[in-house]
N, C-alpha and C positions, 0 to 999 in steps of 0.2 A: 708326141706323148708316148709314155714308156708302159707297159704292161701295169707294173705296179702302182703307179698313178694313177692308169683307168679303174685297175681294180679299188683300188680305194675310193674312188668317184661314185663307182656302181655299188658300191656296201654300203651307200645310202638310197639305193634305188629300192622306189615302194615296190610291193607286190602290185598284180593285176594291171601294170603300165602307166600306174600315174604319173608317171614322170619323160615318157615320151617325148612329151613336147619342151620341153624345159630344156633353154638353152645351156644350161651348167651341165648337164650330162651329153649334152650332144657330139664333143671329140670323141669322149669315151665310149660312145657307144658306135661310132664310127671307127674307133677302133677295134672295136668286136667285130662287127661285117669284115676287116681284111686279115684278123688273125682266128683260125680254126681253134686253136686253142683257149684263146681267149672267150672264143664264145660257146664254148663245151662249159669252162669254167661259171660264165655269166648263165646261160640255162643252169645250171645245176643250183647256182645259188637262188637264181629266185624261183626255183622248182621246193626246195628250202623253205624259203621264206612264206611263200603259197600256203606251203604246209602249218610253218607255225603259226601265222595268222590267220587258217580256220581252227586250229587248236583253242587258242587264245579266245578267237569268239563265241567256242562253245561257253565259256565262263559267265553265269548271268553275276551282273552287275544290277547293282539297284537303282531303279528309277529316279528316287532324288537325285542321284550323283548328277544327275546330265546338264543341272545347273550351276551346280557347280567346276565341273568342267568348263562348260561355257564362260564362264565368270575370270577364271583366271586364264595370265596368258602365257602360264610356266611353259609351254610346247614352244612358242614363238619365240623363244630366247636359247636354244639348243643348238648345238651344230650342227652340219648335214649329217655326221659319222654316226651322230646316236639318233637320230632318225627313224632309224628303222622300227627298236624298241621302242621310243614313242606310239609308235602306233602299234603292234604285237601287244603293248599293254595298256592298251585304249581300253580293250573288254576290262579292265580289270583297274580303270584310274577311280573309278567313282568308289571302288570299295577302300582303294588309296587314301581318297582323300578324306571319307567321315568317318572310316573304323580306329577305334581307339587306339587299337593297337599299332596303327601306323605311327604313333608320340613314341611309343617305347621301341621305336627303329632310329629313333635320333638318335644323336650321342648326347652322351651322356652325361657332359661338363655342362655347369651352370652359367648362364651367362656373361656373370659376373668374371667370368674367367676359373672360377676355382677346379680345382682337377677333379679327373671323372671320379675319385672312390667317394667326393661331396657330396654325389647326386643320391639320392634312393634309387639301388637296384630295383628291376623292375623287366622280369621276361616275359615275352607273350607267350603262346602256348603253340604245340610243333603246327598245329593247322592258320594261327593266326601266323606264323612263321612265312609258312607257305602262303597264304596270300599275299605277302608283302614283298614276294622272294625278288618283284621287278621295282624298277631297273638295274640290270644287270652293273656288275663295276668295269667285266673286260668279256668281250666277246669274241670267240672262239669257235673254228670247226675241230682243230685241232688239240686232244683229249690233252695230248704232252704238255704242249702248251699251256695250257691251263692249269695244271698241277705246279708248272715250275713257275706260273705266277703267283697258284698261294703259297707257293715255297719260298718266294723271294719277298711276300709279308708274313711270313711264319706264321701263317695261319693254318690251322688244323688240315690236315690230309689223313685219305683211309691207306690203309700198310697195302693193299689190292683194290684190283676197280671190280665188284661185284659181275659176276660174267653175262647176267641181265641186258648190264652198261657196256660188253667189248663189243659189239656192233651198232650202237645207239650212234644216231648224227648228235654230236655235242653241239652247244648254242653258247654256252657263257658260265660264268662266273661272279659269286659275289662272296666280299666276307661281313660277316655281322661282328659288330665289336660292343658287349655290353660293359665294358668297366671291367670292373672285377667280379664280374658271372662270368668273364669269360669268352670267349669267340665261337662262332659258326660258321666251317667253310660250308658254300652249298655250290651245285656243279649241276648243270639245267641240259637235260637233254632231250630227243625226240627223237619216240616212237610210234610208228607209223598214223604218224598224223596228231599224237599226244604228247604233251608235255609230263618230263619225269622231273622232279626234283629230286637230289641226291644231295642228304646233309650230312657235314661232320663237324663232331663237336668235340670241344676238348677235354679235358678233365674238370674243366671248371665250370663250365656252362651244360654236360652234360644228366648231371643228377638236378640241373635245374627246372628241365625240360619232361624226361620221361624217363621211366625205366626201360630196358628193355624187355622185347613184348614177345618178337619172335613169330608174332601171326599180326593178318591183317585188320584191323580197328578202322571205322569212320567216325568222322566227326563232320558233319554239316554234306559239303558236296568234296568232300576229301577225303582219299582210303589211305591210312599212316601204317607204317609198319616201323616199327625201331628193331635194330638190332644191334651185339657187341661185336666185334674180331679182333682177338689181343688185347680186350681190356678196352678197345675204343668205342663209342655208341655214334651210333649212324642210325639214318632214318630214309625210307623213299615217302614221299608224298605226289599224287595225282586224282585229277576229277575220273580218269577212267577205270574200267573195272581192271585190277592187275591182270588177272588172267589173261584178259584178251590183250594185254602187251606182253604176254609169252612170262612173267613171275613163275617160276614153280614152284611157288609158296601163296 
């Protein structure tokens, strides 16, 4: 087994060792004990992952969800690779499943096949946004990375990465596509032990959304801030207070 193989084995290894025993990780983690590298790499990531899945479980979720969760068996039908996110958005599947606003993160085209401008537009609001931000579509340590893959679905990018975001551990990427409101790139990162969201909107979806605010606003267990640069509107969303993730705004 080669480096890269392992690593991609153990990029679905849970936090906390669940997976120890399980014979599908066991090359790869026997190749971590005879390469030094390998296992500086594999600590660091589930030192990572640790991280964002106490993050994550700071999120309360509502008590009905837990039956529902139970009820389906959507996790059971997943690859090992997206694994991880399954659970990182465990705290967070039951708001998933019965908040309204998860219908208007479908797309947009009617069943019947008719194209998306058929449907009634319909955005949710930047906090119902942020709830919904998981599962990611591609997941990333790598800032670069991640810009040149919403480059390569020309979805909205910021012209700079906010200097908040140049030492943040990046996590993933997703893009939201409402029809014709328009698209949302959004870029997931963590700090020290919190989850940031990082949205970009484009000219069409973003007078949908908010204006710009330029100071921090709550809505529920969510602190929003929008802002423009060059005409673009971006927003951060997180449960924790900005300040104590270093904001200096």
């Amino acid at each position: 087994m080669d480096n890269p193989t392992a690593k991609e084995i153990l990029s679905a290894y849970r936090p906390h060792g669940s997976d120890a025993a399980d014979a599908a990780f066991q090359d790869a983690l026997h190749q971590c004990e005879d390469d030094p590298a390998l296992r500086a790499w594999f600590a660091s990531e589930r030192a990572f992952d640790e991280r964002m899945s106490a993050a994550l479980g700071k999120v309360r979720a509502p008590v009905e969800g837990k039956q529902a969760i139970l009820a389906t068996s959507v996790f059971s039908s997943r690859t090992k690779r997206s694994r991880r996110w399954h659970l990182w958005g465990l705290g967070l599947a039951a708001i998933l499943l019965i908040s309204p606003a998860w219908l208007l993160l479908m797309p947009s085209g009617s069943p019947t096949g008719a194209p998306p401008h058929a449907a009634a537009i319909a955005v949710p609001s930047l906090a119902e946004l942020a709830e919904n931000a998981l599962p990611l579509d591609f997941e990333g340590r790598d800032t670069t990375a991640l810009l040149a893959w919403l480059a390569g679905r020309k979805a909205p990018q910021p012209y700079r990465l906010p200097d908040v975001l140049a030492a943040a551990n990046a996590a993933g990427c997703r893009v939201f596509d409402f029809g014709e409101a328009g698209q949302v790139s959004l870029l997931c990162f963590e700090i020290d032990g919190s989850i940031v969201h990082f949205f970009i909107f484009d000219e069409r979806s973003g007078p949908r959304f908010a204006e710009p605010a330029d100071s921090w606003t709550q809505q529920g267990d969510w602190h929003l801030l929008t802002f423009e640069d060059k005409g673009r509107l971006m927003a951060f969303a997180t449960t924790t207070t900005p300040t104590d993730l270093g904001f200096p705004f």
